[in-house]
N, C-alpha and C positions, 0 to 999 in steps of 0.2 A: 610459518604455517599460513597457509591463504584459505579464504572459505572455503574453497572446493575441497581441501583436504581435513578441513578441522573436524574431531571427532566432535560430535553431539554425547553431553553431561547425561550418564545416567546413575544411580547410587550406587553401582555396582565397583565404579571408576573409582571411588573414595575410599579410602584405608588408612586412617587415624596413624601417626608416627607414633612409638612407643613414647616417645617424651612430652605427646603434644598437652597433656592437662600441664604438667611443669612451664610449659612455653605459655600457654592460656593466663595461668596465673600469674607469670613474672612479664606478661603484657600489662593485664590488668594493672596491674602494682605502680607498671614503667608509665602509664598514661593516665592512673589517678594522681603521680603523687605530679608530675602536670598540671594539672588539674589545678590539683589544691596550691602550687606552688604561682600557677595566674592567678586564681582568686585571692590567695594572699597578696599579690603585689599587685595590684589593678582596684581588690573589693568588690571585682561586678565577675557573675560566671559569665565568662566569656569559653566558645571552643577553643579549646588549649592545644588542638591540632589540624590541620586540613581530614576531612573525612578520606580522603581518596589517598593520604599521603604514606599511608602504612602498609602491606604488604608480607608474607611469608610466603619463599619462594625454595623450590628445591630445582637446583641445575643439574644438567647432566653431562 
């Protein structure tokens, strides 16, 4: 897709998947225990993932 054709975001475009609270929390879950599993092996909170490095994607 190139700018000339990209649609412009409006809320109307967004429609929650039926599972997405289930995917929300077993995110949550997958990148706290992360988390806690560098804190425990390091002792300092460090980011436990790249910000940009996650992603949920639906293909067509």
């Amino acid at each position: 897709m190139t700018v000339a054709n990209a649609i412009p975001y409006e809320p109307s475009l967004e429609h929650p998947e039926d599972n997405e609270d289930q995917v929300r929390r077993e995110l949550i879950e997958t990148l706290r225990s992360i988390s806690e599993t560098t804190f425990a092996n390091s002792g300092h909170a460090l980011r436990s993932v790249h910000a940009k490095s996650h992603a949920l994607l639906v293909v067509e």
